[in-house]
SETOR-212997 format. One record per residue (C-alpha): residue in one letter; x, y, z. Coordinates in steps of 0.001 Angstrom, whole numbers, plus 500000, padded with zeros to 6 digits. Example, Ala and Ser with C-alpha at 12.3 -4.5 7.8 and 13.67 -1.06 7.14 Angstrom:
BEGIN
a512300495500507800;s513670498940507140;
END
This chain:
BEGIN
x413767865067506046;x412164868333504975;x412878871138507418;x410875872039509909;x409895876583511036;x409017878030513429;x407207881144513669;x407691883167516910;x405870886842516891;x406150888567519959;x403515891455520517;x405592894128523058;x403578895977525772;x403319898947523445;x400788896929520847;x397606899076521138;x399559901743519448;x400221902693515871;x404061901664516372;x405488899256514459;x405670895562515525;x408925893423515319;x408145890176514376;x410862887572514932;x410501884246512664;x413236881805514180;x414081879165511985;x415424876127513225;x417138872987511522;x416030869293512057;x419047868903514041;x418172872190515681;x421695873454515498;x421126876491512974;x419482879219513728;x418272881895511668;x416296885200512240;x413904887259510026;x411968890517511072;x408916891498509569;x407095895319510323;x403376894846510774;x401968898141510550;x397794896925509396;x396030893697508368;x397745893490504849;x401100893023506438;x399690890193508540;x398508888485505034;x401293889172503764;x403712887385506796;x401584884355506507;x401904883997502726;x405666884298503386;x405434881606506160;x403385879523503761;x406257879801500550;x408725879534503853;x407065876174504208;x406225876355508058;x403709874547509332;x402683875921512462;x403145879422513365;x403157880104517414;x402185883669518402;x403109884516522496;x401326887422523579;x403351889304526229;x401542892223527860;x398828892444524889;x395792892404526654;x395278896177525748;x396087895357522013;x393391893044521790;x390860895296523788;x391848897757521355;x391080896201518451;x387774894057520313;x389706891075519581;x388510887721522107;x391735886256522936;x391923882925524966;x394875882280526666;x395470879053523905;x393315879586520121;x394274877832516774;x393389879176513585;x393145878012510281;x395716879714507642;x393879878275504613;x395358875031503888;x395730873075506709;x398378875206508044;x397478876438512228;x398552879250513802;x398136878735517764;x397965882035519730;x399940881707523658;x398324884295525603;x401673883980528748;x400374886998530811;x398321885700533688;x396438887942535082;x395531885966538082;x398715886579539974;x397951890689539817;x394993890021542150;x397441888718545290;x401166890320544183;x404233890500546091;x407004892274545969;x410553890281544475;x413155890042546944;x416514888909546111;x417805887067549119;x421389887666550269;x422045884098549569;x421443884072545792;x425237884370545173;x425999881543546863;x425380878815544512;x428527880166542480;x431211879654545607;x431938876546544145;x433151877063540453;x435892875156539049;x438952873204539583;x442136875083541262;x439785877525542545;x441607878972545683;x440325879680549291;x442881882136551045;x441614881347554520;x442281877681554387;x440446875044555406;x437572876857557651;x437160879673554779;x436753876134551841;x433967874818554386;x432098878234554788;x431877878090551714;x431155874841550462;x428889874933553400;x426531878228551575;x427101876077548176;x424883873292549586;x422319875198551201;x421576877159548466;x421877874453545368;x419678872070547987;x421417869055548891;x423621867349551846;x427043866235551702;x429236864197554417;x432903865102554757;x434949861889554038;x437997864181554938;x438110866857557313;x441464868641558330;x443443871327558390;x445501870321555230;x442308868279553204;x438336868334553068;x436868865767550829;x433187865813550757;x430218863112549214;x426953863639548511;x424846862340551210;x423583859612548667;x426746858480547565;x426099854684548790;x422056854930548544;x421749856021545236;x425398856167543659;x425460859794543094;x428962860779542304;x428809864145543660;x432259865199545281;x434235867959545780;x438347867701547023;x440404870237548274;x444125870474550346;x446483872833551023;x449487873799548609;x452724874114550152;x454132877223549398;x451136879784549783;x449183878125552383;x446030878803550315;x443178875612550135;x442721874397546305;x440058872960544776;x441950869853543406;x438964867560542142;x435824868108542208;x432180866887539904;x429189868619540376;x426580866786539045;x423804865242541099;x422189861870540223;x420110861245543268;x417361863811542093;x417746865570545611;x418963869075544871;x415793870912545770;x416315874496547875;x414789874074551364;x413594876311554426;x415982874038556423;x419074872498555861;x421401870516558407;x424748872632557077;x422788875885558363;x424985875238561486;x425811877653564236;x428763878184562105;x427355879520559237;x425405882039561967;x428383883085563276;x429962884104559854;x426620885872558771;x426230887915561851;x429615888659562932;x429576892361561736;x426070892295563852;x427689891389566719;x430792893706566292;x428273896148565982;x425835895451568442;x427799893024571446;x424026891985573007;x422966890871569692;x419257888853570925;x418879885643569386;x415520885747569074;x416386889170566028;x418790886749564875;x416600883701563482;x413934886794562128;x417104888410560185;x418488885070558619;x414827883972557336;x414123887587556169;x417515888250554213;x418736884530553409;x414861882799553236;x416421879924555576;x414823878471558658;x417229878347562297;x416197877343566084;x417099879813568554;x419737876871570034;x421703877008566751;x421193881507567110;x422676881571570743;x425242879399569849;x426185881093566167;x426258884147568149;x428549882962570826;x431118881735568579;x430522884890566740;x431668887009569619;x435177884322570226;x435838885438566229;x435550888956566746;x436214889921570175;x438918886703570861;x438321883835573693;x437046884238576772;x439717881915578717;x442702883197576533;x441725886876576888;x443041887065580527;x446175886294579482;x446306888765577540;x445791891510580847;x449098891351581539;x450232893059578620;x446842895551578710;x448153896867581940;x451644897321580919;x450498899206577628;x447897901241579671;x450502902435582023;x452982903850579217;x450059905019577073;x448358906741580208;x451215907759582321;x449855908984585966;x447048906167585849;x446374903959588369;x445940900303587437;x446768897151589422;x446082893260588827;x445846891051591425;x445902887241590857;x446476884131592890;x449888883372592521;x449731879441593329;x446596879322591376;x447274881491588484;x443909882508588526;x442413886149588012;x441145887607590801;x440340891788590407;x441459894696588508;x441269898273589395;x441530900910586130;x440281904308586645;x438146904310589342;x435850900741588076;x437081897481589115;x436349894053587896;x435747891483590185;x435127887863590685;x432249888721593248;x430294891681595104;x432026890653598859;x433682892429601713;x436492891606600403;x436223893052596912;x434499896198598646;x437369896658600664;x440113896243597985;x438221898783595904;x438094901649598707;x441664900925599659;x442811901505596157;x440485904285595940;x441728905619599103;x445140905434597632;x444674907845594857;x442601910761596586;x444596913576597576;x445005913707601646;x441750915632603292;x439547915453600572;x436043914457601426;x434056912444600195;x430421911452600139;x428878908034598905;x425559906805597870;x425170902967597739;x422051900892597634;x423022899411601222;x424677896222599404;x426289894311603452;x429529894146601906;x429760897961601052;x428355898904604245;x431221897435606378;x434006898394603799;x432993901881604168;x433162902087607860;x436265900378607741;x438090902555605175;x435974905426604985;x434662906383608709;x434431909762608282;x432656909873605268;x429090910400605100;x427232907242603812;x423532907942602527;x421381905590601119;x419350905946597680;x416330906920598401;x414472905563595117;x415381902120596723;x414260903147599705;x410933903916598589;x411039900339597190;x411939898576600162;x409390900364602020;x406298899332599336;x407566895809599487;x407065895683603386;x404042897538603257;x402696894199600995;x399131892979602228;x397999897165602445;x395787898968600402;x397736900724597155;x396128904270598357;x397633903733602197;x401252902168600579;x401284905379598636;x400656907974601334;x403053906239603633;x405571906356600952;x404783909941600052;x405524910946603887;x408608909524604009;x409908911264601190;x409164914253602810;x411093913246605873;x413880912082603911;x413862916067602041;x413388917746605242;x416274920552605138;x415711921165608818;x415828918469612374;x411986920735613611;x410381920016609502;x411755915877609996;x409969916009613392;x407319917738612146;x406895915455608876;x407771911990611426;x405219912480613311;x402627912280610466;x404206909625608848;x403939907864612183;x400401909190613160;x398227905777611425;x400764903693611137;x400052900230612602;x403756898974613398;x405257898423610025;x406530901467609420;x408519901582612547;x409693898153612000;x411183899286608443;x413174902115610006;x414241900218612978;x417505899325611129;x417901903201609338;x419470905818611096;x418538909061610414;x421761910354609167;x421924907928606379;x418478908945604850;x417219912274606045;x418904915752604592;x418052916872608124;x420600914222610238;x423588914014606858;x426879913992608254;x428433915931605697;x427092917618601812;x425493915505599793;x424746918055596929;x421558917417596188;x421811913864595108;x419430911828597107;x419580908587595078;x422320906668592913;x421485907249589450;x424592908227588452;x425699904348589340;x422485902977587477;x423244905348584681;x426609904026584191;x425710900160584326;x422981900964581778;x425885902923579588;x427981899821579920;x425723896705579326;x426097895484575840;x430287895133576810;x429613893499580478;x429520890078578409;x432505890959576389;x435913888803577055;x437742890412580081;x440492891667578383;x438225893717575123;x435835894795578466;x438562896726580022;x439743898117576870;x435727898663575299;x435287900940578728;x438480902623578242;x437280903981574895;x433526904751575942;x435093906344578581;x437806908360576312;x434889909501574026;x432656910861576733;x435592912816578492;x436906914116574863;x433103915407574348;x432802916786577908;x436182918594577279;x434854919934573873;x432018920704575580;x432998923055577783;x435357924456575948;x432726926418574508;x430960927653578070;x431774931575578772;x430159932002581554;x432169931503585691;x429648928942586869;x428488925860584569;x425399926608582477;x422767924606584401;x423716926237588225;x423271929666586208;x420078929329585275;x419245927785588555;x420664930810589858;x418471933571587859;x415145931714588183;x416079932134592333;x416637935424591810;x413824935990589270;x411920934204592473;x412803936450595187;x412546939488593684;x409496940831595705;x410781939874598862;x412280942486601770;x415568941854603041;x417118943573606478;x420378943696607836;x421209942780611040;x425004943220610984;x427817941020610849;x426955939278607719;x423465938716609165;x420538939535607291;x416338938352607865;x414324937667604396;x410948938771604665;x409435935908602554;x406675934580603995;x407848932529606543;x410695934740607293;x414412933069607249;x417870934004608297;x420934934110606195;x424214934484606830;x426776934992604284;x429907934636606462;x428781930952607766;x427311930606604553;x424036929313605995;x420259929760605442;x417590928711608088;x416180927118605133;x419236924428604997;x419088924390601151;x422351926432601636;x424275923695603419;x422899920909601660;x424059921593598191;x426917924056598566;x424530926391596297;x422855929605597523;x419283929412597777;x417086931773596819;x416833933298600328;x420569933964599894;x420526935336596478;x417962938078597245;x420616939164599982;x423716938907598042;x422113941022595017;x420926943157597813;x423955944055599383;x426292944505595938;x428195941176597047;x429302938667593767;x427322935959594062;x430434933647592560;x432190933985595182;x429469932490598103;x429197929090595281;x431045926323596072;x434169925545593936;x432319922525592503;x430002924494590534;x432350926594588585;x432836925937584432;x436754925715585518;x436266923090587740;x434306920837585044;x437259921551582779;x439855920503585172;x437774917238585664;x438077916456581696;x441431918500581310;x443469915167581227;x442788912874578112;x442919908793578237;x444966907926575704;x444291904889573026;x446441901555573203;x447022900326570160;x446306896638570180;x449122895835567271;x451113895780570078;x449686892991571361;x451480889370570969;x449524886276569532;x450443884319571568;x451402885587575604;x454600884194577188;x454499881670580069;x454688884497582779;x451691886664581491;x450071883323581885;x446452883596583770;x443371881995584146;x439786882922584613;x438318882721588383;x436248879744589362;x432798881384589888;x429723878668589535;x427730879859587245;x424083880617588132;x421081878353586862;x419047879778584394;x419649882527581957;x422815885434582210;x420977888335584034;x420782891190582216;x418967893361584263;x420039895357587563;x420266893415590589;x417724894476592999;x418883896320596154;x418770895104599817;x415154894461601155;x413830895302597381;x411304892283595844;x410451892809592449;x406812893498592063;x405052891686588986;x401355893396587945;x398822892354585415;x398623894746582413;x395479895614581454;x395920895695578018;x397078892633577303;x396554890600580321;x399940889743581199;x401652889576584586;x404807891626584161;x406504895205584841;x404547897256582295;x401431898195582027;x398716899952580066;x400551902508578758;x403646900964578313;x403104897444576848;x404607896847573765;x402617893572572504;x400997893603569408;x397259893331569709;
END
């Protein structure tokens, strides 16, 4: 049988210039296993004639010409291309013109991803192909293999020394599909030991969904994600896998990819209080001076609170817990040293204090205050809630017992019972600057505490054992920073009370100050105040309320040549923030740590019921507070933002 051409010119996106075309004239055998190329250089019309007088004597018949970005070519040259055309060569011979470049596509185009998952459809590649991570690391595997090539398979064998897998169809429609591995003895490695790869059941089609897209696979694709970020949302999990693999999850198979996720990286929840044992032993040598102590059930075995460095963990906010924790805080304060706390008025910590503590002044936080006392005030108008609170705060700020009375009295002057009712249960000297049984430095709410639970939340669902050690380290960074921080400060009080202090002076400046002997002097400042420096006490009460010198004080200390460092309290002083970071927390290196813990390290987790619903994540509201939902009116919604804050896409 006479031989049969082919004619292939390809027209380059460069054809409405003068530059020379390649044309490449493929020439294939009737059993289409030879092939031979020729190039021709079509520079004007001749050399067109000329290439299909050759193709003539070559004795093709049909000559194909694919047009591949030539649309300017044939504008060029006011040539009417279709996107198929046959012409006639003269003696029955046809040349057929393939216009391939759609233009239609140009009008809607999008951008070509390559999905992380493209590589996966070569995991599988050969016989003796070896897994080093056994069994688990042949079915992660195998398991990507599927999901991207399209198909199911059913595990005929699943252990720890063999996996043999079918295709799905094996029995419906005899496809042969199979892949066998086991373990060789020796390495410990999984080998690919049989294996055929070729589907008959015309099923292998790449889908949005696939059954193998288990919460395994989740957990092996966001692992670093969850190293990285511990409250990884699931919700940011199923967008990531369909924007980076193209493959479709429920938020069930998210939360639970991501909770196995966590056991792989940061270890099992259960086995990780064995492991505190050890922690505390290697904290102790690593931190010598610290003070740690576990405390466990002995008949139970079961965990039951840990105090390191001034936080304790807990199985519950009780009396009981309270007390523990002041006891051991007790403990490790030096003998005489005050101390002042400020507490949301949780019942526990309220009789753990008096108990331990006595003598310590107790105020409460006065933002939840303020939040207690708009909850109560529920059922009033928003203007009267707001004036009421407004007062309040004004008796709670009052430096002096005649401004409280003063400031009471209005509070009290339109009030129709409610607001006595919420203070029946407050005495004075646990809210009002005026009444504080010792200094409370300024601080009139507990920030610092809500601060700190905010700087901790991602690693508050962490196993016990990596929570202990992921707050050691936050904890080790912030006083290393602090210390390198101040390392740097030249001046005798910290940087923030100096500037306090020269915008007080830079505020009394134009007032008069006289002496009345003794240490006595009277500031003319409109109202006029007394100050003396021996007491250390201003008729103001700023003085004694933050251990500071107000500005009354100032004036009379630059008046009368004193140095003002020596009237601040110790507290305030740049060497007294470096002594607080002087000491560093040193690492624990967790190679230490055995695999497995011996019998007497033994513990188990505490049995706490766990709460219906989802883990909070949010703060738990203080005593008497009721969280107040409002209707945003933006986008409708009853919730805690509003106008300006709401975040929903409109």
């Amino acid at each position: 049988m006479a031989a049969k051409f082919l004619l292939l010119v390809l027209i380059g996106a460069l054809a409405c210039t003068a530059t020379a075309r390649r044309i490449e004239v493929e020439k294939r055998g009737a059993d289409m296993e030879t092939t031979n190329w020729r190039t021709y250089i079509l520079d004007n019309d001749d050399d067109l004639t000329t290439m299909f007088q050759n193709a003539e004597h070559a004795g093709i018949d049909d000559i194909m010409i694919t047009v591949r970005d030539g649309a300017k070519f044939f504008m060029a040259e006011d040539v009417q291309v279709t996107p198929t055309a046959k012409s006639d060569t003269g003696k029955g011979k046809q040349t057929m013109i393939v216009d391939d470049h759609d233009v239609i596509p140009s009008f809607c185009s999008h951008k070509n991803v390559k999905l992380l998952s493209s590589d996966w459809s070569d995991g599988i590649t050969t016989v003796g192909q070896r897994f080093e991570g056994g069994a688990s690391d042949f079915k992660n595997v195998l398991r990507k293999f599927a999901i991207e090539r399209g198909f199911e398979y059913t595990l005929a064998k699943n252990d720890k020394v063999r996996v043999t897998a079918h295709c799905k169809y094996r029995t419906v429609k005899k496809c042969m599909w199979h892949v066998h591995a086991r373990i060789m003895p020796g390495n410990e490695y999984f080998h690919i030991l049989a294996m055929d790869l070729a589907h008959t059941c015309g099923f292998a089609v790449r889908t949005l969904t696939n059954p193998h897209a288990t919460a395994e696979l989740v957990a092996d694709l966001v692992g670093d994600d969850v190293r990285g970020k511990h409250q990884t949302r699931p919700v940011d999990v199923v967008k990531g896998i369909k924007r980076d693999y193209g493959i479709n999850i429920s938020y069930h198979q998210a939360w639970w990819g991501i909770e196995k996720a966590r056991g792989l990286v940061f270890g099992d929840y259960v086995k990780s209080f064995s492991c505190l044992k050890w922690y505390v032993g290697a904290a102790k040598s690593t931190n010598p001076g610290s003070h740690i102590d576990l405390e466990s059930d002995e008949e139970t075995k079961r965990f039951k609170s840990i105090f390191p460095i001034c936080f304790a963990i807990v199985d519950g906010e009780t009396y009981e817990n309270w007390r523990w924790f002041l006891e051991h805080l007790r403990s490790i304060l030096m003998p005489g040293r005050g101390i002042t706390f400020i507490s949301d008025r949780h019942t526990g910590l309220l009789m753990a204090r008096r108990d331990i503590f006595s003598e310590s002044g107790h105020g409460y936080c006065l933002l939840h205050l303020k939040r207690n006392l708009r909850d109560h005030l529920k059922g009033t108008t928003r203007a009267y809630r707001e004036r009421v609170v407004s007062e309040f705060v004004r008796c709670a700020y009052a430096p002096t017992r005649e401004i409280f009375h003063q400031n009471m009295t209005k509070l009290l002057s339109r009030d129709d019972g409610k607001v006595v009712e919420f203070l029946t249960n407050l005495r004075y000297e646990n809210w009002s600057n005026a009444f504080f049984r010792g200094q409370r430095y300024g601080e009139m709410t507990s920030n610092v505490a809500e601060s700190f639970n905010a700087w901790i939340e991602a690693e508050r669902h962490l196993p016990i054992t990596i929570l202990v050690d992921e707050l050691r380290k936050k904890i080790m960074n912030l006083m290393s920073e602090r210390r390198e921080e101040a390392s740097k400060w030249g001046c005798q009080i910290c940087p923030e009370m100096d500037k306090r202090m020269r915008a007080s002076f830079n505020e009394s400046k134009t007032w008069v100050v006289s002496a009345a002997g003794d240490g006595v002097y009277e500031v003319h400042s409109f109202p006029n105040v007394t100050v003396d420096i021996i007491r250390r006490i201003c008729s103001c009460q700023k003085w004694q309320l933050t251990g500071f010198p107000c500005s009354h004080a100032v004036i009379v200390l630059s008046s009368s040549g004193k140095d003002m460092s020596e009237y601040v309290d110790p507290y305030y002083f740049s060497q007294t923030f470096r002594a607080s970071y002087s000491n560093s927390i040193h690492p624990i290196p967790t190679v230490w740590m055995p695999e497995r813990p011996v019998d007497e390290d033994f513990l188990l987790p505490p049995l706490c019921k766990k709460p219906p619903g989802r883990p909070k994540n949010k703060r738990i509201p203080s005593r008497g507070e009721n969280v107040t939902f409002i209707r945003c009116g933006r986008c409708g919604k009853m919730g805690k933002h509003n106008r300006q804050t709401c975040k929903d896409a409109m």
